[in-house]
C-alpha positions in Angstrom: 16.6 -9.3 18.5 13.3 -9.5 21.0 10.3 -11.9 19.5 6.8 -10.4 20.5 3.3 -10.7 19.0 0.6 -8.2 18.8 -3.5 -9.3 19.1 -5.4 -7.7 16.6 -8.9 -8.0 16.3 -11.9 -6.1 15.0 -13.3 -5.6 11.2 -11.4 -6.4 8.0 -10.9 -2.9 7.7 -10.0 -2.4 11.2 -7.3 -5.4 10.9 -5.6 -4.1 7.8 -5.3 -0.7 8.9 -3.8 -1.8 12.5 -2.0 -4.3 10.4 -0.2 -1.8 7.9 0.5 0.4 11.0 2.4 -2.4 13.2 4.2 -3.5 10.2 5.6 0.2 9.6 6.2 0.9 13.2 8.1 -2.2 13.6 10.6 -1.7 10.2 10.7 1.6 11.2 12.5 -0.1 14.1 14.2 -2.2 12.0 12.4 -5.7 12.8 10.9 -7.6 10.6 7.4 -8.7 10.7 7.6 -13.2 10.3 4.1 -13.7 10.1 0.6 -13.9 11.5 -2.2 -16.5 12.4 -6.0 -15.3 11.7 -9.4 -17.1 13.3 -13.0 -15.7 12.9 -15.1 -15.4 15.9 -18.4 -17.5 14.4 -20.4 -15.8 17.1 -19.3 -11.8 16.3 -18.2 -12.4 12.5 -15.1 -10.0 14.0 -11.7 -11.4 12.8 -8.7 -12.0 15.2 -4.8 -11.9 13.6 -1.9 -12.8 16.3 1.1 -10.9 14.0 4.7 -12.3 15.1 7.5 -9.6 14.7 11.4 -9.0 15.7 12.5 -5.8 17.0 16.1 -5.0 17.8 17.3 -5.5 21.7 15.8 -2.8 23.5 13.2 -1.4 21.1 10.4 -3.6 21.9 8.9 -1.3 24.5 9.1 1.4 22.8 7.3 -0.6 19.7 3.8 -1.6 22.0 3.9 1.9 23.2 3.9 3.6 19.8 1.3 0.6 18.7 -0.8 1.4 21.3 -0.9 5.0 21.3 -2.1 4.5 17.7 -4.5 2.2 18.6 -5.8 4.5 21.3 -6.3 7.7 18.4 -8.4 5.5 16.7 -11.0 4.6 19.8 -10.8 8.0 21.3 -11.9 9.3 17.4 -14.4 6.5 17.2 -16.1 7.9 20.6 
């Protein structure tokens, strides 16, 4: 299995949504998500997550680049 992390950060709605999604993509990889580690900014109020997942040998990759491309959708809708 490959460790990673993904940074989140944005709104509380922002976080749960990109949250949920990593957490599908990566069982849908069949990793496991171990946990997560959450700060506020006290200057922006914006909320940062580091999530900590496993991902079978190999998959990782493709993982970030499903992640991303999700992550992408949303800004390219926002703008």
């Amino acid at each position: 299995m490959y460790n990673s992390f993904e940074y989140l950060q944005g709104s509380i709605a922002e976080i749960q949504k990109k949250y949920e999604i990593l957490s599908d993509i990566v069982t849908e990889y069949g990793g496991k998500v171990h946990g997560s580690q959450r700060d506020r900014d006290p200057k922006t109020s914006l909320i940062d997550v580091l999530v900590y997942y496993e991902v079978p040998f190999g998959q990782r990759e493709e993982v970030k680049r499903k992640f991303n491309d999700f992550v992408l959708s949303i800004i390219t809708r926002t703008n």
